[in-house]
PyMOL Python script that loads the backbone (N, CA, C, O; Angstrom):
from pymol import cmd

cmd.read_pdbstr("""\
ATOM      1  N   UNK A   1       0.858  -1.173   0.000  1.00  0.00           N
ATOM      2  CA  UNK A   1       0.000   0.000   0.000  1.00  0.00           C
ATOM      3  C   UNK A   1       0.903   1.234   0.000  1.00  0.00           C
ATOM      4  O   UNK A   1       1.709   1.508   0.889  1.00  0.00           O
ATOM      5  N   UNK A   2       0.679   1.916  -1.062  1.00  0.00           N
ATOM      6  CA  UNK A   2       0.969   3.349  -1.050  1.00  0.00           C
ATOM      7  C   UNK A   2       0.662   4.581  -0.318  1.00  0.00           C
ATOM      8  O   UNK A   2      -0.471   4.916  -0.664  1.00  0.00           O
ATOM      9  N   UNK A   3       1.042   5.242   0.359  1.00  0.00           N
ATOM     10  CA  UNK A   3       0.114   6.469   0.908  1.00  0.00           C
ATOM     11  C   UNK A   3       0.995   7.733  -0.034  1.00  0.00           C
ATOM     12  O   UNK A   3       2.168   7.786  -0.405  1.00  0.00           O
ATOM     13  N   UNK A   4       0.032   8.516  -0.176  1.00  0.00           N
ATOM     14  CA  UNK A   4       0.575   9.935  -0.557  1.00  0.00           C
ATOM     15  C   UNK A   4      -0.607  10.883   0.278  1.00  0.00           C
ATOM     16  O   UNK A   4      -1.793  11.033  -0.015  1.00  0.00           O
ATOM     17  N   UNK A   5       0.220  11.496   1.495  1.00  0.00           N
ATOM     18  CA  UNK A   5      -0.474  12.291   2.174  1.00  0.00           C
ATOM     19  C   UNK A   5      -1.501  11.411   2.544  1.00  0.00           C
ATOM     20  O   UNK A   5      -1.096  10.259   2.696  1.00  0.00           O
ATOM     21  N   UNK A   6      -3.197  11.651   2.819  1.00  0.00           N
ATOM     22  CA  UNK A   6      -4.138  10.695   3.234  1.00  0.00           C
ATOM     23  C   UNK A   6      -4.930  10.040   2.105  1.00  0.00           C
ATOM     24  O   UNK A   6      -6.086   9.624   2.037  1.00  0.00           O
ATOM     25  N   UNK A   7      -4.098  10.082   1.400  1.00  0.00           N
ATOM     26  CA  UNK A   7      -4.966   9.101   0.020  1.00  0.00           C
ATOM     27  C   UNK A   7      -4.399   8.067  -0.470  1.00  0.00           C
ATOM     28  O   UNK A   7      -3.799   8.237  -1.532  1.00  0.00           O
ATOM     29  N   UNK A   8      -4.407   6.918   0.040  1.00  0.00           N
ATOM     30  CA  UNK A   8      -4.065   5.337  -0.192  1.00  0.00           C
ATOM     31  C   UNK A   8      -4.002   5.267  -1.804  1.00  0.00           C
ATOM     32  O   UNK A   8      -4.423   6.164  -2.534  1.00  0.00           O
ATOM     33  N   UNK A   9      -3.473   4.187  -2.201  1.00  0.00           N
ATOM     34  CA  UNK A   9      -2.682   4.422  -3.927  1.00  0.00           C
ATOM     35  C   UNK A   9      -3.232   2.225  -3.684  1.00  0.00           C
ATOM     36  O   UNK A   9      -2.841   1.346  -4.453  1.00  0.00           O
ATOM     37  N   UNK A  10      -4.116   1.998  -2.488  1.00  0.00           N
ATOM     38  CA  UNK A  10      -4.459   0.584  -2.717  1.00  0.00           C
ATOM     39  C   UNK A  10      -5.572   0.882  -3.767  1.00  0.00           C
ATOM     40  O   UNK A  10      -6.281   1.853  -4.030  1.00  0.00           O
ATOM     41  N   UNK A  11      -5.336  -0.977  -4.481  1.00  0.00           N
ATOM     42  CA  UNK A  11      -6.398  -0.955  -5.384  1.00  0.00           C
ATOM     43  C   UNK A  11      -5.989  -1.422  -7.023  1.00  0.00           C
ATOM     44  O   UNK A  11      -4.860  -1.710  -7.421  1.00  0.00           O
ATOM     45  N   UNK A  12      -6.956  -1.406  -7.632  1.00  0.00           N
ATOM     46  CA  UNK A  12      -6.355  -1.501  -9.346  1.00  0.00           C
ATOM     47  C   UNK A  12      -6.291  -0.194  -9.642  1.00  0.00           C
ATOM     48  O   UNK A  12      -7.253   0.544  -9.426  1.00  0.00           O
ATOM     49  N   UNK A  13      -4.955   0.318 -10.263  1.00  0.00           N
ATOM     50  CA  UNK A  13      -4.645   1.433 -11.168  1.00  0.00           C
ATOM     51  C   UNK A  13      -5.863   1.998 -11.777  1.00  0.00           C
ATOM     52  O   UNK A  13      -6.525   2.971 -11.415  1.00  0.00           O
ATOM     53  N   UNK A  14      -6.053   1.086 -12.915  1.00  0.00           N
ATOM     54  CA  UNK A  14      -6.424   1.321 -13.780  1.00  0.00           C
ATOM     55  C   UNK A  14      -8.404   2.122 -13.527  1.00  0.00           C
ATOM     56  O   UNK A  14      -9.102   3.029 -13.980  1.00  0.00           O
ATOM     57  N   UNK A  15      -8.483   0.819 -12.359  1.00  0.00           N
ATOM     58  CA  UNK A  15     -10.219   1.435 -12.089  1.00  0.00           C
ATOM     59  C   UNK A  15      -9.972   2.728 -11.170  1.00  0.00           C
ATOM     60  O   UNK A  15     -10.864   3.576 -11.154  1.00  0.00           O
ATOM     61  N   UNK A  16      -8.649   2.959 -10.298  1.00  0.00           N
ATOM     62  CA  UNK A  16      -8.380   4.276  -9.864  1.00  0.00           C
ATOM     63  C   UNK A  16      -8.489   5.645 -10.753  1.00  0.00           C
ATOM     64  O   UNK A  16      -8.907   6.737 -10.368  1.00  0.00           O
ATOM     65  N   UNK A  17      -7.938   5.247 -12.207  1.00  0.00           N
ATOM     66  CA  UNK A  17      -7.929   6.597 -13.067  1.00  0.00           C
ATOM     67  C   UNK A  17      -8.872   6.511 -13.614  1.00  0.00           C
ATOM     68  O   UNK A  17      -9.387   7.618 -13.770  1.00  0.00           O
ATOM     69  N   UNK A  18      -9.834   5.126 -14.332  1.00  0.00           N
ATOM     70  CA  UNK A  18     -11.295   5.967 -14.536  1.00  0.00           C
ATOM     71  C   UNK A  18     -12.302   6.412 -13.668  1.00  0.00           C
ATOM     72  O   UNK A  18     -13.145   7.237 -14.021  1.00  0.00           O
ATOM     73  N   UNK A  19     -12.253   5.845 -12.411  1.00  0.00           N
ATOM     74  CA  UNK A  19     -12.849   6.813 -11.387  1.00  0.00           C
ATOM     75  C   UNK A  19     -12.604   8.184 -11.409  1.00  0.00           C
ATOM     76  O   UNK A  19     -13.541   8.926 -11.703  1.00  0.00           O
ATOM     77  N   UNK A  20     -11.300   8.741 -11.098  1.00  0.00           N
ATOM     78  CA  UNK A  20     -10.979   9.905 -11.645  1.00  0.00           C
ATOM     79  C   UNK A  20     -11.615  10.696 -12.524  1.00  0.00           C
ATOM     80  O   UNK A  20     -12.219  11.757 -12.366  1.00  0.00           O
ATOM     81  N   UNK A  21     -11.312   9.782 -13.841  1.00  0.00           N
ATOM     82  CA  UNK A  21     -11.461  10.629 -15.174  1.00  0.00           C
ATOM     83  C   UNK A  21     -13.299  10.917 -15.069  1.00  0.00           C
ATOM     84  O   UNK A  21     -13.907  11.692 -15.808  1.00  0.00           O
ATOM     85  N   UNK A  22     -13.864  10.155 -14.067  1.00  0.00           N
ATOM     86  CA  UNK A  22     -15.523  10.150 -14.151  1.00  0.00           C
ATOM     87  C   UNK A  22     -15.864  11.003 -13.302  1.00  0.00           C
ATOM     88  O   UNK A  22     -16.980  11.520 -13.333  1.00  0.00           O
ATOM     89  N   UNK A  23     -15.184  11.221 -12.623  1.00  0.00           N
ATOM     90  CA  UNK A  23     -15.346  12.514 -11.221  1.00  0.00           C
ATOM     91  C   UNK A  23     -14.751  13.601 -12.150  1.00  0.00           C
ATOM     92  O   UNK A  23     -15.410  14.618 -11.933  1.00  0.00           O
ATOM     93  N   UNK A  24     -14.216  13.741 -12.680  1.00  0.00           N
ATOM     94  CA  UNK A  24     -13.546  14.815 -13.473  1.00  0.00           C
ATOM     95  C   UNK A  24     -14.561  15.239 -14.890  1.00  0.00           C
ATOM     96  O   UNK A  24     -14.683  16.420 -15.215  1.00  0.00           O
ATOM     97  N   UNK A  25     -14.872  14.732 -15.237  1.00  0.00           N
ATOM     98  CA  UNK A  25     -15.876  15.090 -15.910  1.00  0.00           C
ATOM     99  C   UNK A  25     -17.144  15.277 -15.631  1.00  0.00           C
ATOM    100  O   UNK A  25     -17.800  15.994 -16.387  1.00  0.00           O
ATOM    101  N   UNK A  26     -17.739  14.695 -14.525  1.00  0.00           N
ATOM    102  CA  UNK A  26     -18.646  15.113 -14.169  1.00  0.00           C
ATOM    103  C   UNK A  26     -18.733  16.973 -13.493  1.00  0.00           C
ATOM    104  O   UNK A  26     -19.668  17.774 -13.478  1.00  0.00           O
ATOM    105  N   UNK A  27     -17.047  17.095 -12.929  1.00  0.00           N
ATOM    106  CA  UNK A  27     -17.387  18.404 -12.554  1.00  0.00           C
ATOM    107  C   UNK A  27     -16.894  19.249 -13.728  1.00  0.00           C
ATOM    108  O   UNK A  27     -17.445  20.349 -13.776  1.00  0.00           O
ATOM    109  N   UNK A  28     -16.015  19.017 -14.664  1.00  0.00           N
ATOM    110  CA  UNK A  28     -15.714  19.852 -15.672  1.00  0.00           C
ATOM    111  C   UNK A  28     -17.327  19.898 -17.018  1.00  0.00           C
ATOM    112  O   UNK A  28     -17.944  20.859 -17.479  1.00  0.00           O
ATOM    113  N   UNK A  29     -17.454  18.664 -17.195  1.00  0.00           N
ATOM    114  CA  UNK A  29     -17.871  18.971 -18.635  1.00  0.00           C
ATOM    115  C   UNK A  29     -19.608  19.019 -18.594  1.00  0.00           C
ATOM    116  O   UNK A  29     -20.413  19.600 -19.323  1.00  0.00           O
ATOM    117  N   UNK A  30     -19.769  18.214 -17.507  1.00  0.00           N
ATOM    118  CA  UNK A  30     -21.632  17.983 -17.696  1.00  0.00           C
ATOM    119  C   UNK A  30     -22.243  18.997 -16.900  1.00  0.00           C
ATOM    120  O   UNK A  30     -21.973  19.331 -15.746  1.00  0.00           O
ATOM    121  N   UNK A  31     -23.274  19.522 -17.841  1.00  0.00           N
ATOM    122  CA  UNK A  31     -23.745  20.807 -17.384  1.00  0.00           C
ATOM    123  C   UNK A  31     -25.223  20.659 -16.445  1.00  0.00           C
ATOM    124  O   UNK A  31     -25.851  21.570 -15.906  1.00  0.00           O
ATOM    125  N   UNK A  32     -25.497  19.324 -16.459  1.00  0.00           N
ATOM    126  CA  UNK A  32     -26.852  18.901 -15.661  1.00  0.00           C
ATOM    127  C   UNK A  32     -26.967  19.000 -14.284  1.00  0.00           C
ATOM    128  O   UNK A  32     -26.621  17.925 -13.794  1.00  0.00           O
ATOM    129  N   UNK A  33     -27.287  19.778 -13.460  1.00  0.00           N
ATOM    130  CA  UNK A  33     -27.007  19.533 -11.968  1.00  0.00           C
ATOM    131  C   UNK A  33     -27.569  18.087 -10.767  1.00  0.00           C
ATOM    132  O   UNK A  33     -28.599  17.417 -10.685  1.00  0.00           O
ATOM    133  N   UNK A  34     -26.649  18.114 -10.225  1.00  0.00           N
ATOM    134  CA  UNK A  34     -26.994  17.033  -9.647  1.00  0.00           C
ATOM    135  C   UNK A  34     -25.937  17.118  -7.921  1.00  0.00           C
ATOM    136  O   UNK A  34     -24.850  17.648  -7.689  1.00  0.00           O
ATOM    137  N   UNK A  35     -26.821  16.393  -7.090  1.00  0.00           N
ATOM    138  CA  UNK A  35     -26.532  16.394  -5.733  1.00  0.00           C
ATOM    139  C   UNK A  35     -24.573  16.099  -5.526  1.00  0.00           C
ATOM    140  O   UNK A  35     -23.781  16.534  -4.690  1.00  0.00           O
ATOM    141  N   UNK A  36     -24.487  15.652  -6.107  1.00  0.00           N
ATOM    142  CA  UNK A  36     -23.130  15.161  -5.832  1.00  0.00           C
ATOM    143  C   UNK A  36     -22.360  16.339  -6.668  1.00  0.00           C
ATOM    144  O   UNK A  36     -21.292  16.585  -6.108  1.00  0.00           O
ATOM    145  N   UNK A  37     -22.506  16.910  -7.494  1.00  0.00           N
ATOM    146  CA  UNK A  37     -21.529  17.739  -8.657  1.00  0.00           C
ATOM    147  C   UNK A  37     -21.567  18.658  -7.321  1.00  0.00           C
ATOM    148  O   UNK A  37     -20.611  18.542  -6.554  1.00  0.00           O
ATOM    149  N   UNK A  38     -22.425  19.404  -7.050  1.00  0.00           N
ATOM    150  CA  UNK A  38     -22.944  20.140  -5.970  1.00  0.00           C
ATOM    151  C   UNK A  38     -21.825  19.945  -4.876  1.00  0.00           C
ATOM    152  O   UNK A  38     -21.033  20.887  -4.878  1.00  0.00           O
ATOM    153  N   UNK A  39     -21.569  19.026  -3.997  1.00  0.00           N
ATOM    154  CA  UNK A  39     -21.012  18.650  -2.724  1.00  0.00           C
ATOM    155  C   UNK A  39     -19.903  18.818  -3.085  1.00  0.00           C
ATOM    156  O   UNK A  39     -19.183  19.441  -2.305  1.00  0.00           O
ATOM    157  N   UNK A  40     -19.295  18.338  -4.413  1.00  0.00           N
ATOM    158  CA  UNK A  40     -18.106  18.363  -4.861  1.00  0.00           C
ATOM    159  C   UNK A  40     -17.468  19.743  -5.452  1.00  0.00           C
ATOM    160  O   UNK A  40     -16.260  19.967  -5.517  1.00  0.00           O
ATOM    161  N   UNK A  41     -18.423  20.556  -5.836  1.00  0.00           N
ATOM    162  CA  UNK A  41     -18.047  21.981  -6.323  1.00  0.00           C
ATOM    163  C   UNK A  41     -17.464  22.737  -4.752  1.00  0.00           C
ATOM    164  O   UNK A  41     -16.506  23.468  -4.499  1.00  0.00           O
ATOM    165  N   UNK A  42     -18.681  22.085  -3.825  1.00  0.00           N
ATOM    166  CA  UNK A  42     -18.388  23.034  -2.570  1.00  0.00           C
ATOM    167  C   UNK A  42     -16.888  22.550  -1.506  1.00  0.00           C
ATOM    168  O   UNK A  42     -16.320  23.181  -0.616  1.00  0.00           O
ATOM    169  N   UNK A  43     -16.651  21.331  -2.022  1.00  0.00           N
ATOM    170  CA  UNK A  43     -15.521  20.893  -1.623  1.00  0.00           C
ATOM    171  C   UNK A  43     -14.238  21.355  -2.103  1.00  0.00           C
ATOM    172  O   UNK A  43     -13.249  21.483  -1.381  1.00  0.00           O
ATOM    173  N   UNK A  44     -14.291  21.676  -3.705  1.00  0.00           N
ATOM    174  CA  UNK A  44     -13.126  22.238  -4.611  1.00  0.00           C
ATOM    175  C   UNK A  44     -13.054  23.563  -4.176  1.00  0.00           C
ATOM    176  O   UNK A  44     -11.971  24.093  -4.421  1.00  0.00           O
ATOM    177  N   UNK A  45     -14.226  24.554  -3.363  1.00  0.00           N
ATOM    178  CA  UNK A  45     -13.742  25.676  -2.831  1.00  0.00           C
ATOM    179  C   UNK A  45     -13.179  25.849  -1.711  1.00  0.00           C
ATOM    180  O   UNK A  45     -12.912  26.978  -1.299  1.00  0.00           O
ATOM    181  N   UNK A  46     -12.953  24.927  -1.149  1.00  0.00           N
ATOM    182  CA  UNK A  46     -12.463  24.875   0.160  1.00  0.00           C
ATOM    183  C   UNK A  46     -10.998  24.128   0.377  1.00  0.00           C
ATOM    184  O   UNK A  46     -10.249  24.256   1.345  1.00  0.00           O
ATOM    185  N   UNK A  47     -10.835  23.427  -0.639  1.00  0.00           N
ATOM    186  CA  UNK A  47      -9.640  22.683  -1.028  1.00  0.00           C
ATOM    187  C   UNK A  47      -8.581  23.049  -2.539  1.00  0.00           C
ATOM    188  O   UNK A  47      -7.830  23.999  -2.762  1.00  0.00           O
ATOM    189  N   UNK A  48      -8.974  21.706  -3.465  1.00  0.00           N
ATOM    190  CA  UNK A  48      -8.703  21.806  -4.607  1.00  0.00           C
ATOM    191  C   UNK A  48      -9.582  20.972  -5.905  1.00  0.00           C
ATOM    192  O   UNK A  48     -10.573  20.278  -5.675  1.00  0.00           O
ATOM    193  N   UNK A  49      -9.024  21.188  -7.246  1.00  0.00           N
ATOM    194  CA  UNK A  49     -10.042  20.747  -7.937  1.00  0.00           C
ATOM    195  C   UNK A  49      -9.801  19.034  -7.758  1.00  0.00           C
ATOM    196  O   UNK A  49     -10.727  18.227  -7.674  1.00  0.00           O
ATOM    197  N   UNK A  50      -7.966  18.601  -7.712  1.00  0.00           N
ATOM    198  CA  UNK A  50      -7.772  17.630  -7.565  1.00  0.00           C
ATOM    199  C   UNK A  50      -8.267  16.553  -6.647  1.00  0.00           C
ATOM    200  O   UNK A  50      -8.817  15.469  -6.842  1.00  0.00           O
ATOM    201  N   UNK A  51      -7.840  17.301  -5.439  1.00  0.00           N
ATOM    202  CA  UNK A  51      -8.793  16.602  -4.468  1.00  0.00           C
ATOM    203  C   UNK A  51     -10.181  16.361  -4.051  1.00  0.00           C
ATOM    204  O   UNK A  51     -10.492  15.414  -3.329  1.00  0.00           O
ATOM    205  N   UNK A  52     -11.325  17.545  -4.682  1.00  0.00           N
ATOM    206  CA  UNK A  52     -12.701  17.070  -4.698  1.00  0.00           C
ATOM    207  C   UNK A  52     -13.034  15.701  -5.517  1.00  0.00           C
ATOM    208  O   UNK A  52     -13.844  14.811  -5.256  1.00  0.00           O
ATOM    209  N   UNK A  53     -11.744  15.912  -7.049  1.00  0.00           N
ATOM    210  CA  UNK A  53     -12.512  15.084  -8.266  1.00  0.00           C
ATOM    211  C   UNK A  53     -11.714  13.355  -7.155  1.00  0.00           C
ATOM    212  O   UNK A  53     -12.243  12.287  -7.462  1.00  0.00           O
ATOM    213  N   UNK A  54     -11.004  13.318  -6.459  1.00  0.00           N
ATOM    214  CA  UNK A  54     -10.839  11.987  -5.820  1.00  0.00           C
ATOM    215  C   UNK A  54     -11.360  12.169  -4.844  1.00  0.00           C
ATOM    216  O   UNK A  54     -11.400  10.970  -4.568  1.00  0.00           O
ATOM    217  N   UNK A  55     -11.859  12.653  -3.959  1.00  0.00           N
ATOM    218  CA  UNK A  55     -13.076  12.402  -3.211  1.00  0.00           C
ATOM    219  C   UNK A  55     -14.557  12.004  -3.845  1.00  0.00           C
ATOM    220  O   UNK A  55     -15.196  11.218  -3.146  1.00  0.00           O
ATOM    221  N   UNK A  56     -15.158  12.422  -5.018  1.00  0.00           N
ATOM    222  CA  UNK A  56     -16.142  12.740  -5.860  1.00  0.00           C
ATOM    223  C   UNK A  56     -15.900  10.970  -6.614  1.00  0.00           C
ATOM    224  O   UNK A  56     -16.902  10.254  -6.625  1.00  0.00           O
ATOM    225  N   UNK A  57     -14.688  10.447  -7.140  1.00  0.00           N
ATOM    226  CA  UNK A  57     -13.922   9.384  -7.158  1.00  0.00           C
ATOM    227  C   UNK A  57     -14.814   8.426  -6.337  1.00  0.00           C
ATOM    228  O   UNK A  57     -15.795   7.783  -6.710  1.00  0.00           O
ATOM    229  N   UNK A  58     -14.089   8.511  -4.837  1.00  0.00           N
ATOM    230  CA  UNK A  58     -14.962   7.469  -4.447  1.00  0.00           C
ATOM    231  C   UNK A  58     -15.798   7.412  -3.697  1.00  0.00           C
ATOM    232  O   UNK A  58     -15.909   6.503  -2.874  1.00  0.00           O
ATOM    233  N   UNK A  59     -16.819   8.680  -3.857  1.00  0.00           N
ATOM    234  CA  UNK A  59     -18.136   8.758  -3.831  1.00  0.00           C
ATOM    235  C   UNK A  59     -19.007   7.556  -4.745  1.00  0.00           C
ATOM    236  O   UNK A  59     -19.886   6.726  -4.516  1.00  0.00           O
ATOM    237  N   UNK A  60     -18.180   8.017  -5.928  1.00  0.00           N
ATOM    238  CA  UNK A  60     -18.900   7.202  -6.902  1.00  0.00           C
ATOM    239  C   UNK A  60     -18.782   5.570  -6.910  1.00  0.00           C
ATOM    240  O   UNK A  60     -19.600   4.718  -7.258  1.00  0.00           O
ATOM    241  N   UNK A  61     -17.529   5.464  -6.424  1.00  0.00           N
ATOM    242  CA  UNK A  61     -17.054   3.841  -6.021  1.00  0.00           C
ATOM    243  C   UNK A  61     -18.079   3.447  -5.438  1.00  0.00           C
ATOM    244  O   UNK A  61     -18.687   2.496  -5.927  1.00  0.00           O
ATOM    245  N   UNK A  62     -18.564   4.085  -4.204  1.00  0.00           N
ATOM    246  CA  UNK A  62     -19.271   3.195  -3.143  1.00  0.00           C
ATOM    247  C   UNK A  62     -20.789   3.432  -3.458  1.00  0.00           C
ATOM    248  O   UNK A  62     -21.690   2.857  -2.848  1.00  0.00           O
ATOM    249  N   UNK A  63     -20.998   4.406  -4.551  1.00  0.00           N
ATOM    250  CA  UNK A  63     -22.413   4.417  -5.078  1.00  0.00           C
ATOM    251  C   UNK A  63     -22.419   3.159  -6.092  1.00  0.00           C
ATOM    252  O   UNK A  63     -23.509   2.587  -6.068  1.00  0.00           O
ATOM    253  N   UNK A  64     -21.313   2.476  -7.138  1.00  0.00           N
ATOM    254  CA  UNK A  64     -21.625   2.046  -7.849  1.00  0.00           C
ATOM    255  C   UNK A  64     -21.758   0.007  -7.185  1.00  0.00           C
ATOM    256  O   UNK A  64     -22.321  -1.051  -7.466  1.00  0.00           O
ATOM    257  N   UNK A  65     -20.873   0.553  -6.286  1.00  0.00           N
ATOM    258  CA  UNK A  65     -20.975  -0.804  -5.309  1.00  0.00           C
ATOM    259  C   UNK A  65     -21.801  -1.201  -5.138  1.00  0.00           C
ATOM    260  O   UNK A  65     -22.148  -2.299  -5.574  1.00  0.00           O
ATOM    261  N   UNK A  66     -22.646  -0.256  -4.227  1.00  0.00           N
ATOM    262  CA  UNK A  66     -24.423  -0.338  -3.492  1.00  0.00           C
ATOM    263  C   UNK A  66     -25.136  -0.701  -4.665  1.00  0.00           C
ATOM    264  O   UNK A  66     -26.047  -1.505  -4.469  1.00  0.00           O
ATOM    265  N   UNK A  67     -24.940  -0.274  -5.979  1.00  0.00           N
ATOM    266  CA  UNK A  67     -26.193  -0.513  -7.054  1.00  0.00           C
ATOM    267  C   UNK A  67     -25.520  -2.327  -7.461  1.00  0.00           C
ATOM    268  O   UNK A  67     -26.327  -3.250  -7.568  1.00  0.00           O
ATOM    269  N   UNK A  68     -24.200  -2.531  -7.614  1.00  0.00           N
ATOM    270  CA  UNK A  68     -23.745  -4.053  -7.679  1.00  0.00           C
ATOM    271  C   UNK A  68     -25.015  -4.840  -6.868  1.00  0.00           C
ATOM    272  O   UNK A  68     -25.915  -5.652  -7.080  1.00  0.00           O
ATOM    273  N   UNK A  69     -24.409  -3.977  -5.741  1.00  0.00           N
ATOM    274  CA  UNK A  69     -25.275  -6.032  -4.838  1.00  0.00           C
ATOM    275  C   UNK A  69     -26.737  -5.775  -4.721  1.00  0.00           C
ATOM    276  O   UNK A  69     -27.577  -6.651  -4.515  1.00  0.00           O
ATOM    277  N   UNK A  70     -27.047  -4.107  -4.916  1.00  0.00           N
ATOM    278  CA  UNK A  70     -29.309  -3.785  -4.841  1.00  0.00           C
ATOM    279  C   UNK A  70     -29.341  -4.246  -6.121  1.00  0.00           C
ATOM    280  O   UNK A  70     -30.482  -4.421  -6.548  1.00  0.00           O
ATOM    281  N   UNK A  71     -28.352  -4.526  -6.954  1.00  0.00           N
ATOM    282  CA  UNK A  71     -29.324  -4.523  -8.299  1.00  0.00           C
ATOM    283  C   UNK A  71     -30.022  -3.482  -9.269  1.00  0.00           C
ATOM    284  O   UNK A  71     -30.719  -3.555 -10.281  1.00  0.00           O
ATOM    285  N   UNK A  72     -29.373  -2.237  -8.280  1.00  0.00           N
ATOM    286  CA  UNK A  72     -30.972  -1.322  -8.545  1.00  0.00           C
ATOM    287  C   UNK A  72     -30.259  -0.190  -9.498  1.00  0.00           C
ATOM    288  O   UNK A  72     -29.241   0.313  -9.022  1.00  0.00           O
ATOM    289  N   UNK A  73     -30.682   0.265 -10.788  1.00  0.00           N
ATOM    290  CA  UNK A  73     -29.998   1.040 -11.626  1.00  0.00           C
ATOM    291  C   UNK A  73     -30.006   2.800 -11.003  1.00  0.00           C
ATOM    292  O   UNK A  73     -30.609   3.363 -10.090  1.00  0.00           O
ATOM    293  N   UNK A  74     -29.031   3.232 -12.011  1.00  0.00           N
ATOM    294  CA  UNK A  74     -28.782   4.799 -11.035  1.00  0.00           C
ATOM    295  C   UNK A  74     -30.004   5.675 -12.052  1.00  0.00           C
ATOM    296  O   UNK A  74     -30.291   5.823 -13.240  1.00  0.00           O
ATOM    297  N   UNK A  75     -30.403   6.052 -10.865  1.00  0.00           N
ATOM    298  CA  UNK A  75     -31.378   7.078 -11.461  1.00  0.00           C
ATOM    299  C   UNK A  75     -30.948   8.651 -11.137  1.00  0.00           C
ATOM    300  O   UNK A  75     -30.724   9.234 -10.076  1.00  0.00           O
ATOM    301  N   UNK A  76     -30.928   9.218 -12.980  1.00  0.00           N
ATOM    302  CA  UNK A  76     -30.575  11.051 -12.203  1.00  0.00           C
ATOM    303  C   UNK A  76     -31.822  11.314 -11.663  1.00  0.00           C
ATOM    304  O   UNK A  76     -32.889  10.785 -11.972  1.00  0.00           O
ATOM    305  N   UNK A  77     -31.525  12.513 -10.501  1.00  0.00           N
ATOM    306  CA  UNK A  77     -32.599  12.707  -9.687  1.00  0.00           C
ATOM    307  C   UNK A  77     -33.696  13.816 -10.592  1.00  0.00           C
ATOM    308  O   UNK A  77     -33.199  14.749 -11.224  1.00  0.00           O
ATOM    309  N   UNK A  78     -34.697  13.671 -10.578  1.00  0.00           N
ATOM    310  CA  UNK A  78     -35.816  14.411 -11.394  1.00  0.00           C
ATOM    311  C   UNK A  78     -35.695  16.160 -10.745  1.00  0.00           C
ATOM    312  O   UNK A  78     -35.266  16.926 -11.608  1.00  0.00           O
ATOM    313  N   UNK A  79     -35.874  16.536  -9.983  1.00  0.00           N
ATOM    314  CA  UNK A  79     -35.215  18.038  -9.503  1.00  0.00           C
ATOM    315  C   UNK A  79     -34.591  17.724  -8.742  1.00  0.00           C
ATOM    316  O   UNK A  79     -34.608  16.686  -8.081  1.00  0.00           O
ATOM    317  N   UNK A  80     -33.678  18.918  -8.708  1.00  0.00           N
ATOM    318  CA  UNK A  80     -32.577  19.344  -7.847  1.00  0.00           C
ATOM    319  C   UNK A  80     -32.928  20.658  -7.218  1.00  0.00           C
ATOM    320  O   UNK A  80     -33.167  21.720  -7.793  1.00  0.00           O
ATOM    321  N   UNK A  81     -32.914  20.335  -5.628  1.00  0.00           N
ATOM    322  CA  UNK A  81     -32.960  21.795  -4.360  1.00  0.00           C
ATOM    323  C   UNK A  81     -31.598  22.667  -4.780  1.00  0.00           C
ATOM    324  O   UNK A  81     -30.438  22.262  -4.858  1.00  0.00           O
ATOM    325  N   UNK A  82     -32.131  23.997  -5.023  1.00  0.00           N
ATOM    326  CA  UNK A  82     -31.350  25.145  -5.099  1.00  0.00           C
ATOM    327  C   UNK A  82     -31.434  25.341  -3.560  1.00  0.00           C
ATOM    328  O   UNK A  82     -32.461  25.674  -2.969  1.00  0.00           O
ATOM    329  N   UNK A  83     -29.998  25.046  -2.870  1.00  0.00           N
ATOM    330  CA  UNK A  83     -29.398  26.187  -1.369  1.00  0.00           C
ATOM    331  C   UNK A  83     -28.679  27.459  -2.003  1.00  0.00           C
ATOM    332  O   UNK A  83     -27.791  27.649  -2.834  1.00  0.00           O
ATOM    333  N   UNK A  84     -29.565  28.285  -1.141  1.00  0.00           N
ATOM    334  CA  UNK A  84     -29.341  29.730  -1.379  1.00  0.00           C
ATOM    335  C   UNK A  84     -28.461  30.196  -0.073  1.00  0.00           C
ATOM    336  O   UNK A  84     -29.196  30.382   0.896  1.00  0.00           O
ATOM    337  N   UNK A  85     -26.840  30.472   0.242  1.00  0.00           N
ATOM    338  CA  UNK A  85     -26.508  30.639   1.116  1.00  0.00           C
ATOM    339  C   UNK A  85     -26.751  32.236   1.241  1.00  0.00           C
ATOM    340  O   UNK A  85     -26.940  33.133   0.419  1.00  0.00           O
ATOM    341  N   UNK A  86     -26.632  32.151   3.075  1.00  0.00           N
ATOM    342  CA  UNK A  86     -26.831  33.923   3.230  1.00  0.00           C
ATOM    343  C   UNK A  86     -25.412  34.233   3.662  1.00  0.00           C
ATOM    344  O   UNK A  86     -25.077  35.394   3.894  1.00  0.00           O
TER     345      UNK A  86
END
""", "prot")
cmd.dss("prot")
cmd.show_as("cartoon", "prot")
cmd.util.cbc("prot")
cmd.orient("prot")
């Protein structure tokens, strides 16, 4: 096991960088809003872009896990709550 700083380098490579590349596009290129782009935008302001899109990473890991063993396909959510901060 690898560590760099608090982010473990365990795992397959390869499903590590398309996780990535899927967190990374979700916050760069898709313009649809959704709960998670959201959490992850508010994370990249407080940090970096790098580190939201691997957090956002394996967000998505453990979402795509849960749908493995429910069976149950991903549904985008039909609206999305606008938070209006004061």
């Amino acid at each position: 096991m690898d560590y760099t700083g608090r982010i473990s380098k365990y795992g397959d490579g390869l499903l590590r960088s398309l996780l990535f590349e899927a967190a990374n596009s979700l916050l760069t290129i898709v313009r649809r809003p959704h709960p998670l782009k959201d959490w992850a935008r508010r994370l990249r302001k407080r940090s970096s872009h790098k580190k939201a899109c691997v957090a956002l990473a394996r967000k998505l890991a453990v979402i795509m896990h849960k749908m493995m063993v429910s069976g149950e396909p991903f549904r985008w959510p039909e609206t999305v709550e606008i938070q209006v901060q004061h």
